[in-house]
C-alpha angles and dihedrals in degrees: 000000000000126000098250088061086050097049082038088055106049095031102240139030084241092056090044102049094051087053093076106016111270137118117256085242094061091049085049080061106055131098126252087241095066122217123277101239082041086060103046086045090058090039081069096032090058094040090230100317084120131024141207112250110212087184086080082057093055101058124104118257097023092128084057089047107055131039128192128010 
C-alpha cells in the first residue's frame, strides 16, 4: 500500500499515525512507498481492509529508494 491509501484511509496523517503509534511527523516522513512492517501493522489495523503489497519490495532499486523504517 502506498501512504496516500493509508492517509486516505484513516482521514488524516494525525489519525494515521496514531493508528499504529507513530508521530504525524514521522508519517510526513515517510515515503510514499511505506514501509514494509508499517504495512503489514496497518494490514492488521485495518483487519484486512488494506493490505501490505510485497511487489513495491521486489523492485530493483528499492534499497536506493527508501530510506529509514
Amino acid at each position: 500500500m502506498t501512504k496516500t491509501q493509508a492517509i486516505t484511509f484513516f482521514r488524516s496523517q494525525k489519525a494515521l499515525g496514531e493508528a499504529i503509534g507513530k508521530a504525524k511527523s514521522t508519517v510526513s516522513n515517510y515515503s510514499e512507498i511505506l514501509p514494509r512492517g508499517v504495512q503489514f501493522e496497518i494490514q492488521v489495523k485495518t483487519q484486512g481492509q488494506l493490505m501490505a503489497d510485497p511487489e513495491f519490495y521486489q523492485q530493483p532499486n528499492f534499497q536506493n529508494q527508501h530510506l529509514g523504517s
